[in-house]
Wavefront OBJ file of the C-alpha trace (Angstrom):
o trace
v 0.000 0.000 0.000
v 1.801 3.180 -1.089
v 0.979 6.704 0.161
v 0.737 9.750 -1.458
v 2.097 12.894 0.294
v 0.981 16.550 -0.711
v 4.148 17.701 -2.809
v 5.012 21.846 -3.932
v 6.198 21.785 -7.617
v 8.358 25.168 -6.927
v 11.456 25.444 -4.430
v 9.889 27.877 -1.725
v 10.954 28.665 1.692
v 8.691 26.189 2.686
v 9.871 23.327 0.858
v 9.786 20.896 3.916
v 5.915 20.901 4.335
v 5.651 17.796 2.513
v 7.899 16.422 5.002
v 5.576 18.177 8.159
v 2.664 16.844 6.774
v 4.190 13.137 6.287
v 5.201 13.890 10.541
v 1.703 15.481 11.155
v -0.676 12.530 9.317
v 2.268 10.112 10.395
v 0.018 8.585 13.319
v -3.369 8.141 10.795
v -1.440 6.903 8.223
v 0.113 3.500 10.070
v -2.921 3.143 12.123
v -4.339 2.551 8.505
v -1.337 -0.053 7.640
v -2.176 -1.574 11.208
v -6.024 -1.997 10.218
v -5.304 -3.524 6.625
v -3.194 -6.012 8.051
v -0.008 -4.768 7.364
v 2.307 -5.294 10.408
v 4.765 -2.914 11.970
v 7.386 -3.468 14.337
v 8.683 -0.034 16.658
v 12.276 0.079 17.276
v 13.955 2.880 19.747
v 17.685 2.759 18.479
v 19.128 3.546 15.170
v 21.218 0.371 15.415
v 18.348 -1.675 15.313
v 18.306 -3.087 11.617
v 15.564 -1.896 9.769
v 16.965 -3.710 6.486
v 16.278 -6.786 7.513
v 12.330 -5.702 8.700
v 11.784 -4.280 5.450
v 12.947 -7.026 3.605
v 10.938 -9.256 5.783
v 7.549 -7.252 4.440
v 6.999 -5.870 7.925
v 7.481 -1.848 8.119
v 9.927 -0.092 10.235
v 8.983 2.605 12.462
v 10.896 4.453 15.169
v 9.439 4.957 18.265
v 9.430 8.786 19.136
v 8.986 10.926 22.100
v 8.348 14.331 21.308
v 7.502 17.031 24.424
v 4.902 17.104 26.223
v 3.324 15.839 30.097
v 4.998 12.688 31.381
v 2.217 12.094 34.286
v 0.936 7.927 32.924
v 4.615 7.320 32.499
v 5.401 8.433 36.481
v 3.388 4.833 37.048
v 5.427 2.878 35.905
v 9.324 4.577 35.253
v 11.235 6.634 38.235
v 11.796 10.371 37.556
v 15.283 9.238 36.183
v 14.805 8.288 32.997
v 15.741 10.282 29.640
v 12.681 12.500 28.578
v 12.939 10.445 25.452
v 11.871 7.226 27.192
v 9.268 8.856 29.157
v 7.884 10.678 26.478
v 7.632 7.734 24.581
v 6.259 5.598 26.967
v 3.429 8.456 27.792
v 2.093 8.274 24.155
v 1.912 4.282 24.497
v 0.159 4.208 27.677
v -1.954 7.181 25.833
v -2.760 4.346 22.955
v -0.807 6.092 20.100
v 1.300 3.481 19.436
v -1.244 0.722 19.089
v -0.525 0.137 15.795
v 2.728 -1.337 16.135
v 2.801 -5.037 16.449
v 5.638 -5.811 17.895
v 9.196 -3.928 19.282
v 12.658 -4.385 18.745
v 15.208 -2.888 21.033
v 19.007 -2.654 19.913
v 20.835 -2.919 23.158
v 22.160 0.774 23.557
v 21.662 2.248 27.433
v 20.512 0.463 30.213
v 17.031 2.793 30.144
v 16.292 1.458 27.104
v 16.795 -1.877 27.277
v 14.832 -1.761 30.925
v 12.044 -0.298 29.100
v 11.298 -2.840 26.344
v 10.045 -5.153 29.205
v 7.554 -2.410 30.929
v 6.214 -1.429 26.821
v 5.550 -5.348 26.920
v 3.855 -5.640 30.000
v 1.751 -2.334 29.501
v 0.629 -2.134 25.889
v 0.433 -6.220 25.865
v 2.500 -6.742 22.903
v 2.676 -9.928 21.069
v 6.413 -9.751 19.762
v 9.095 -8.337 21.649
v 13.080 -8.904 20.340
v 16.258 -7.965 21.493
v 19.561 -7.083 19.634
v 22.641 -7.585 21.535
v 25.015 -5.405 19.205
v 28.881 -6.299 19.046
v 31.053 -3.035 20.229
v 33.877 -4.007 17.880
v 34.607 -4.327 14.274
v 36.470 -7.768 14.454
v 35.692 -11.093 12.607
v 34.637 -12.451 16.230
v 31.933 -9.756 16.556
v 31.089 -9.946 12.927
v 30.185 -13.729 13.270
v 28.367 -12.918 16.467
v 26.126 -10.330 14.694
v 25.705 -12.879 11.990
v 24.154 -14.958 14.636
v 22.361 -12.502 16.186
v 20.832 -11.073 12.900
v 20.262 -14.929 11.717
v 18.056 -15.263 14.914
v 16.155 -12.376 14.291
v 15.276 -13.068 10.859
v 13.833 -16.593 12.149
v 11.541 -14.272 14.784
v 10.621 -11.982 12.499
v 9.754 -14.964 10.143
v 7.963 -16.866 12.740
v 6.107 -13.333 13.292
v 4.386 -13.378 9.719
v 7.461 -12.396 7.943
v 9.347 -13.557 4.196
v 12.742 -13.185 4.022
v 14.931 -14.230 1.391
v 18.747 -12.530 0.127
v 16.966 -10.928 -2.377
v 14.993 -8.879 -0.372
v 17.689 -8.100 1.702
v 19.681 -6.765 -1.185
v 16.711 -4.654 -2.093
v 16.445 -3.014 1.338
v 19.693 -2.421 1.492
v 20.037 -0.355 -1.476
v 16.413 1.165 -1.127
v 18.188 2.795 2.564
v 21.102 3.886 0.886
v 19.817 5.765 -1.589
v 17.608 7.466 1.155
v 21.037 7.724 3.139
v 22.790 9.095 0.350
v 20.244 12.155 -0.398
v 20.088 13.098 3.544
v 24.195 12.797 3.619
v 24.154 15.087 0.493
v 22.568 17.380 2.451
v 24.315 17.451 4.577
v 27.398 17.988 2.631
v 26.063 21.222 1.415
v 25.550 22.000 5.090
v 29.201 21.658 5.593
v 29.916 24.194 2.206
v 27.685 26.677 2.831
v 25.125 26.013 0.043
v 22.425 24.558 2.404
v 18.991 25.626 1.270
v 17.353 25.012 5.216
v 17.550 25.901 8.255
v 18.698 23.499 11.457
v 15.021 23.213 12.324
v 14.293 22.658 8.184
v 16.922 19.731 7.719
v 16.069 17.552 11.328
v 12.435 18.015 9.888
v 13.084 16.267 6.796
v 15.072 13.737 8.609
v 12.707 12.972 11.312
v 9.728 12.394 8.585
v 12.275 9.351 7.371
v 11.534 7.527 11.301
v 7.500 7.586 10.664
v 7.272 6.872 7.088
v 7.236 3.507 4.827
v 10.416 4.027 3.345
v 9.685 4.301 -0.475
v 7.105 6.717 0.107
v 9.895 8.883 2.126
v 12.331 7.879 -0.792
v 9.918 9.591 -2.996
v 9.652 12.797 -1.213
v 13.821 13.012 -1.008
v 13.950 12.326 -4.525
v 11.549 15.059 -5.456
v 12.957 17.399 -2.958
v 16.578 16.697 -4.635
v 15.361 17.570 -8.060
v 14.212 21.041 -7.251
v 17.744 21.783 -5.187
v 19.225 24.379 -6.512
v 23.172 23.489 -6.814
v 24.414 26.493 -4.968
v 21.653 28.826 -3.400
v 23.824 31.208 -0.771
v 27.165 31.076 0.581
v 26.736 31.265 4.232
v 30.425 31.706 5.001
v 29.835 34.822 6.620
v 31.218 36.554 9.046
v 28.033 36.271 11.691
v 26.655 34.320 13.186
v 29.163 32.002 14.657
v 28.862 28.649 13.440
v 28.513 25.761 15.382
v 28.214 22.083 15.920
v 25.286 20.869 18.280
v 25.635 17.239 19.548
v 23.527 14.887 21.747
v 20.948 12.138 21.622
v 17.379 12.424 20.189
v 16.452 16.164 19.664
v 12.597 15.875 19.951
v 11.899 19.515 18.933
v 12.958 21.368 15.478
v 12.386 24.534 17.305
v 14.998 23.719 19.625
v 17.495 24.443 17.035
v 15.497 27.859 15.681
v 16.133 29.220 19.359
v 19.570 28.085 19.215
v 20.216 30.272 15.241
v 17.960 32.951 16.613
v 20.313 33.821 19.723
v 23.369 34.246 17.626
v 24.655 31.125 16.315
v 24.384 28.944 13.263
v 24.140 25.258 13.110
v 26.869 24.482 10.468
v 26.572 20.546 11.568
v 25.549 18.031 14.523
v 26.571 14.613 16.352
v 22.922 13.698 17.013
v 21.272 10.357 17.324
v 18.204 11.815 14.808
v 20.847 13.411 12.602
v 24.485 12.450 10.866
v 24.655 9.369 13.374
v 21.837 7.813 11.756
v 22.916 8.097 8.122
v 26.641 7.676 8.052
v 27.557 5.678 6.376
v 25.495 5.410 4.149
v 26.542 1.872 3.092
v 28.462 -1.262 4.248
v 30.752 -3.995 2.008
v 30.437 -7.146 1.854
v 29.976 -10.136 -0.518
v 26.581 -11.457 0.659
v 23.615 -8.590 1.501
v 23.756 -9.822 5.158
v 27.686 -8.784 5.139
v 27.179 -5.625 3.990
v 24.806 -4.701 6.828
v 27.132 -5.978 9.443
v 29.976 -4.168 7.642
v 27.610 -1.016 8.128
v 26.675 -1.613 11.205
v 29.942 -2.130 13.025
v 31.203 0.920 11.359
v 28.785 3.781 12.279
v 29.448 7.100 13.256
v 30.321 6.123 17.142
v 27.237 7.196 19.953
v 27.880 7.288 23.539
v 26.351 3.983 24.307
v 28.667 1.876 22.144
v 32.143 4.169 22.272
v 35.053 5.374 24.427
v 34.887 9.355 24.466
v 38.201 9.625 22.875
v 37.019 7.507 19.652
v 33.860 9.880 19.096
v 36.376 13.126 20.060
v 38.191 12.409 17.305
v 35.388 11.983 14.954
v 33.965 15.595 16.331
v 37.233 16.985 15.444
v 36.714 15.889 12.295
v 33.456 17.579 11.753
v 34.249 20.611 13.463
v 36.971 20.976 10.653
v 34.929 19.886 7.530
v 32.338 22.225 8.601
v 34.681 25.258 9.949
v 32.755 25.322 13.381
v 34.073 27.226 15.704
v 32.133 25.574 19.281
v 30.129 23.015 20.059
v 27.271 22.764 21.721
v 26.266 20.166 23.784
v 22.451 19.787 24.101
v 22.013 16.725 25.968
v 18.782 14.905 27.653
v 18.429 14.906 31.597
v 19.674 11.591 32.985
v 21.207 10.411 30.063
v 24.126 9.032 31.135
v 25.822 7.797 28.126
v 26.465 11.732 27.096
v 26.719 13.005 30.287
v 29.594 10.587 31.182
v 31.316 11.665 28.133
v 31.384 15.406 28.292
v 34.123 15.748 30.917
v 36.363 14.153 28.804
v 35.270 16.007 25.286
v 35.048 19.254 26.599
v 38.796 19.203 27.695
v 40.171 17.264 24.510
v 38.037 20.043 22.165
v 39.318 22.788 24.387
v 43.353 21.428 23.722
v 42.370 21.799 20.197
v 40.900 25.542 20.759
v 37.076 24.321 20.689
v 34.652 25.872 23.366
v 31.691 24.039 24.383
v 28.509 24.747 26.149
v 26.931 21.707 28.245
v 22.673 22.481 28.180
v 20.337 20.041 29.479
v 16.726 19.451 28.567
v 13.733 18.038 30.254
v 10.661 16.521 27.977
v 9.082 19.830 27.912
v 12.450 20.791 24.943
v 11.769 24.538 25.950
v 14.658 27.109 25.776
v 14.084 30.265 27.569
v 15.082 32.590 30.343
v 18.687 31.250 31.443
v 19.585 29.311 28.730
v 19.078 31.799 26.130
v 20.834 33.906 28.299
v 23.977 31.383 28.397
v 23.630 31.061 24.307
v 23.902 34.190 24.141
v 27.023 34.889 26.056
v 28.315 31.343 24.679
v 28.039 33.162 21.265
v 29.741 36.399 22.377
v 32.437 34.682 23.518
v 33.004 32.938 20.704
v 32.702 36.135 18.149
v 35.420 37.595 20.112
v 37.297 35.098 19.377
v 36.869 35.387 15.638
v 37.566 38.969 15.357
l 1 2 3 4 5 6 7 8 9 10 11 12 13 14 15 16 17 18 19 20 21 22 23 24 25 26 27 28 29 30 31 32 33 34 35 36 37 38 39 40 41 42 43 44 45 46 47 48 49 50 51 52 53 54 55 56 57 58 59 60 61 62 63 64 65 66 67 68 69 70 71 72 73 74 75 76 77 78 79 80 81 82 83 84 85 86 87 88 89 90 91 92 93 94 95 96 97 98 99 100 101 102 103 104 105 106 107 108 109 110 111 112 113 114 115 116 117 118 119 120 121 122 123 124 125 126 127 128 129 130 131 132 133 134 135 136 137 138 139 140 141 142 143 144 145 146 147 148 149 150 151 152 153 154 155 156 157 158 159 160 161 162 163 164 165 166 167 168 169 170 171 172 173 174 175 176 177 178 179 180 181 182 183 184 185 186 187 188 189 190 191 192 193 194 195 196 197 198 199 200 201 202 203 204 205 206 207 208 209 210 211 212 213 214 215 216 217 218 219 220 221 222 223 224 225 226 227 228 229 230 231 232 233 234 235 236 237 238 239 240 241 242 243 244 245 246 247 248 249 250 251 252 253 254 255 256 257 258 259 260 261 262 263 264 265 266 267 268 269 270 271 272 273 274 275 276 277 278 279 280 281 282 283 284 285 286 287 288 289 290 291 292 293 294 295 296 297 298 299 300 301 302 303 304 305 306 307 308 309 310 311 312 313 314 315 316 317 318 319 320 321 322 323 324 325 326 327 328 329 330 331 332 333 334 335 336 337 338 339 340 341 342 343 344 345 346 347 348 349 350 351 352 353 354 355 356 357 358 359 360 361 362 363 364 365 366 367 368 369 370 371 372 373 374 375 376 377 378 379 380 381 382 383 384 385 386
């Protein structure tokens, strides 16, 4: 069953409504699926491997949080927990995820993999599956994950699934050419030609979570053809550019308050951003090799790498993209990026990178004192430049 999304034929300003309105009708649109009997199976992590669900015939969709009351979610979770997980767990409880069939949790944080049993237990799910994901790129750990990806086609099989190499092949190369268009733009991030704003380009990545992926291949593809190849050269000399990392950012508008108090997101590190795509392939001489290849090889999170392996990586962006801070805008309670800041801020600083710790609870709201820090974050580092 293939969706149609309302398209513009002319770049505008508003070029990503196509992509809001995929986000908006998201919810209506797979409670649909659910009803014809297609089945769909929630994952929380962007290691979980939505290749081998697609090629199954089931249809991969990530579990999201947004902002909002956590109050049904108090029941059952301690005040603890990542926004993201009680966000999430709020809209279950609040029946907007009934449409999923079953969950998959790749084992990332302890919060997470906690959580999968209290989302069985409370929405009464018939198929629950866990990914324990190898931490190193060895031929040990890549004959684990075969293993491990082996038993979870078999589940997934045993859910109502087909699977065949094939399929797999197809999956594969239906996500990277999705992967491919998002790292493009990226890339034009990076050079100054991007046509959005931070807000503009997690939008259009965030549809990509909630939406069958051809139909979201579709709306890249026509996006793509009515790119200009060079719209503006942002190189200027204000505001300061910057690279924001974290987790999940669960509001656009976080990064519109971030541009509108004197910066200018020039790249990110975020779980919902360059994490998820890069790279955009693996190798391998069977399909199921090149998604371990991929898979062992992604752009390092908190959860599954030392600090000074992901520091390294940043410095790499921050150079690509000519940043000249970073920002990092991190989730109460989430320890993962927490424990790693101490450590990042003082290897960025040796390499004459500022950075700004901010934390955010589920209501994603930036005002009063943190605008205020921004702010001076921003003056500081426009002194610098001059």
């Amino acid at each position: 069953m293939k969706h149609t999304f309302q398209k513009e034929q002319p770049l505008t300003p508003d070029s990503v409504f196509p992509f809001k309105e995929a986000i908006r009708t998201s919810e209506e649109r797979l409670s649909a699926l659910s009803e014809s009997g297609k089945k769909i199976i929630g994952y929380f992590c962007t290691y979980t491997p939505v290749e081998i669900i697609h090629a199954t015939g089931l249809i991969p969709v990530r579990i999201t949080g947004g902002y909002g009351n956590t109050d049904k979610a108090y029941q059952h979770v301690p005040d603890f927990i990542c926004p993201y997980m009680k966000r999430a767990l709020e809209k279950a409880l609040d029946g907007r995820y009934d449409y999923i069939s079953g969950l998959i949790q790749g084992y990332t944080c302890d919060a997470a993999c906690g959580m999968v049993n209290i989302w069985k237990d409370a929405l009464k799910l018939d198929w629950v599956h866990s990914i324990p994901i190898p931490y190193n790129d060895t031929p040990e750990s890549s004959d684990y994950f075969k293993a491990v990806l082996d038993e979870l086609v078999q589940n997934l099989s045993a859910f109502g699934g087909d699977f065949s190499d094939s399929a797999l092949n197809g999956s594969l190369n239906l996500y990277h050419r999705i992967r491919k268009i998002q790292y493009t733009l990226y890339q034009q991030r990076y050079q100054g030609k991007s046509n959005f704003t931070a807000s503009d380009l997690m939008t259009i990545m965030d549809a990509g979570d909630v939406v069958p992926p051809e139909d979201y291949l579709c709306l890249l593809e026509d996006l793509s053809k009515r790119l200009p190849n060079h719209r503006r050269n942002q190189h200027h000399r204000f505001p300061v550019p910057v690279l924001v990392s974290g987790s999940l950012i669960e509001r656009p508008e976080v990064m519109d308050m971030i541009e509108s108090s004197g910066g200018r997101i020039v790249a990110d590190d975020l779980c919902n951003g360059l994490r998820q795509i890069f790279p955009t392939d693996g190798k391998g001489e069977t399909p199921m090799d090149r998604l371990i290849h991929r898979t062992l090889n992604r752009f390092p999170c908190p959860s599954r790498s030392r600090a000074t392996d992901r520091g390294r990586r940043l410095l790499d962006i921050l150079t690509q993209s000519r940043a000249k801070g970073i920002i990092f805008l991190i989730q109460k309670f989430c320890t993962p990026h927490l424990a790693d800041i101490p450590i990042l801020s003082e290897l960025l600083k040796a390499k004459g990178y500022p950075a700004i710790v901010i934390e955010m609870d589920e209501s994603w709201k930036m005002e009063g004192q943190v605008k205020t820090r921004l702010e001076g974050f921003f003056e500081m580092l426009g002194e610098d430049r001059n």
